[in-house]
N, C-alpha and C positions, 0 to 999 in steps of 0.2 A: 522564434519557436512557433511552429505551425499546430492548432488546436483546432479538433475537431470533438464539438460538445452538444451534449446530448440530456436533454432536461424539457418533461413532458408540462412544468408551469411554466406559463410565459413570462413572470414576477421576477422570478428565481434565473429562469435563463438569459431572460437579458441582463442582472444584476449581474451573474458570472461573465457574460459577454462584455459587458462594459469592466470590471475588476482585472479582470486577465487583459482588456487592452491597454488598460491603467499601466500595468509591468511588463508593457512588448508585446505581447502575445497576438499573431496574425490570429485571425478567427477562421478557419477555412471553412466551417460548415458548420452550424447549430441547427438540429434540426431537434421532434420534439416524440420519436415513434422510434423501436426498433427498426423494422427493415430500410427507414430512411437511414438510419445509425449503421444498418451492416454493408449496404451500398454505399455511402461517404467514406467511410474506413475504406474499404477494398480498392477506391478511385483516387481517391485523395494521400493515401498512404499518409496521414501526417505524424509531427513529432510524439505527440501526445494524445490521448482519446480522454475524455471529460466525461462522465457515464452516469447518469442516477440509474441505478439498478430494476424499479419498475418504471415499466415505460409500457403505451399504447403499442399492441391493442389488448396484451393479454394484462398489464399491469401488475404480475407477477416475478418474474426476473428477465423479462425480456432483454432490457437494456445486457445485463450483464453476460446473457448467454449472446447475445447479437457482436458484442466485443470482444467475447473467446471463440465465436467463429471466425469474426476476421483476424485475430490472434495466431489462431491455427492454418491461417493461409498466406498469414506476417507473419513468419516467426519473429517472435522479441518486440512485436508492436508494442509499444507503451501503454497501459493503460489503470486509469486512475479512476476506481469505482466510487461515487455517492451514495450513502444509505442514509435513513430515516433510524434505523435501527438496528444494534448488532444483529449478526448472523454469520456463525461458526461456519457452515457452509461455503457461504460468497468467498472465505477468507482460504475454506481448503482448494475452491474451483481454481482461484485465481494462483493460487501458490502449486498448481499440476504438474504443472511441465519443470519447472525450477531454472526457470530462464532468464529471473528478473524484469525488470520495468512493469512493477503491478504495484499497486494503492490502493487501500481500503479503509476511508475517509468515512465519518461520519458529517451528514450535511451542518452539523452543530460547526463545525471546523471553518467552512464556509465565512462565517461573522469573524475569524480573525483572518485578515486578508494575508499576513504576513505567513502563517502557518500553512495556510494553502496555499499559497504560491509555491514556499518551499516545499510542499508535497509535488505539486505537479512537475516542477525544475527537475527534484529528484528521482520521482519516474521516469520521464521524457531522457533522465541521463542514464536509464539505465537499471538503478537502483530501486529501493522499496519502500513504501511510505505507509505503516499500518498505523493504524488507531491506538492512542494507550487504551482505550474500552476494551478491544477486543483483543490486546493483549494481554491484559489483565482477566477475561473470560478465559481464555485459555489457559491463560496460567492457572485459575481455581480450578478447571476443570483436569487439568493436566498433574494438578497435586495428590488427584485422590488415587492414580493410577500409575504415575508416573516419579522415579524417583529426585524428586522436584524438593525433597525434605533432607537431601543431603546437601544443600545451596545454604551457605549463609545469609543474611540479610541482606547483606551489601551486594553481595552476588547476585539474589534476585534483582536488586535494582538495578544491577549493570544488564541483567537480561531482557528487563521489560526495554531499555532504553536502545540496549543492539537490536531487539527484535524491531523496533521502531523506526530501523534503518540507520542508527545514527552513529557514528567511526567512533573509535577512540577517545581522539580528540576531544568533542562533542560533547561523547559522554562525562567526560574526565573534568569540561568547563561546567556542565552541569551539578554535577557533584560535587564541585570544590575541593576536587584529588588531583593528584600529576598522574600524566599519560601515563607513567609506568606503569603506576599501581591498577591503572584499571587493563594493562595489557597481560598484570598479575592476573586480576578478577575471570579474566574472558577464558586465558589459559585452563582457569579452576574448573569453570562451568564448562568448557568442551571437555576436559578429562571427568567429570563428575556424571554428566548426561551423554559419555561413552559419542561423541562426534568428533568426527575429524577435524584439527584446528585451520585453521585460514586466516591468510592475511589481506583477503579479498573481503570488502563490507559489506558488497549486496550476493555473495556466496553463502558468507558465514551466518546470515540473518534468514535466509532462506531456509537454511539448514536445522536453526534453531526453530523456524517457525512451522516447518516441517513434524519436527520432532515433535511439539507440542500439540500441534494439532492432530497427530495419527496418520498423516497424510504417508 
């Protein structure tokens, strides 16, 4: 898997440089600025993009805007955003198109190697890798407006855990339920929050995530 990564400290980017070659990952380019990030993407075309969200010169959301322009000139480019801290936004930019292969990681995730790796695996495949943080801000924000109070308990938990990109399955080993009952759950909550069901897990999470955020 070919990675191109993008991280304006030099601490931080070579620790990911080195993590990611730790589990295979070819390194095609780390560079540490936007426009070197939107020139590597657009030449290098790689599996995955690796992105902390500010980046030199503006420090504001360069990185992430430099990787939804080359997004939009790749369609379905992979990419897996780094923040410091939630931001509802980052999370509706990246979920626009509803194409899949998008992540939005908190840099806290980073320290367990395991969880990030499988973040970037599951973008680079396609799929969607969000933060319990910021699915859990969305959901508060999504309760006051949204009819998120016809969910039962369990149902929320089955929704914070699909929006986190995670199948059935997954969910079902996590909960210590059988696959059925949570293919019960998922059923409830697309006919509850009026969405079309799917048996696709990087559609039906998009869709949810969509939903929740206003997008």
């Amino acid at each position: 898997m070919r990675v191109v990564l993008a991280e304006d400290l030099f601490l931080l980017r070579d620790g990911l440089v080195r993590l990611l070659q730790a589990y295979g990952c070819e390194i095609a380019a780390a560079v540490d600025n936007g426009p070197e990030l939107a020139r590597a993407l657009v030449a290098l075309r790689p599996d995955v993009a690796v992105v902390d969200v500010r980046l030199p010169p503006s420090f504001t959301d360069e990185g992430l805007q430099a990787a939804l322009s080359a997004r939009r000139e790749i369609p379905g480019l992979p990419v897996l955003v780094l923040s410091q801290h939630v931001e509802q936004l980052y999370a509706r930019e990246l979920l626009a198109d509803g194409s899949g292969g998008v992540g939005y990681l908190l840099k806290d995730r980073v320290f367990d190697a395991d969880q990030f790796i499988d973040g970037v695996r599951r973008v680079a495949g396609g799929g969607t890798a969000m933060d319990p943080q910021v699915i859990s801000q969305l959901l508060a924000r999504s309760a006051r407006d949204r009819p998120l109070a016809r969910l039962t308990a369990r149902e929320r938990e089955v929704l914070e855990l699909m929006a986190e990109g995670r199948s059935n399955a997954a969910i079902a080993q996590r909960l210590v339920v059988t696959e059925r009952a949570v293919t019960k759950h998922t059923s409830n909550i697309f006919a509850k929050l009026d969405l079309p069901p799917s048996d696709d897990d990087n559609r039906r999470v998009l869709a949810v995530l969509a939903y929740l955020d206003g997008a």
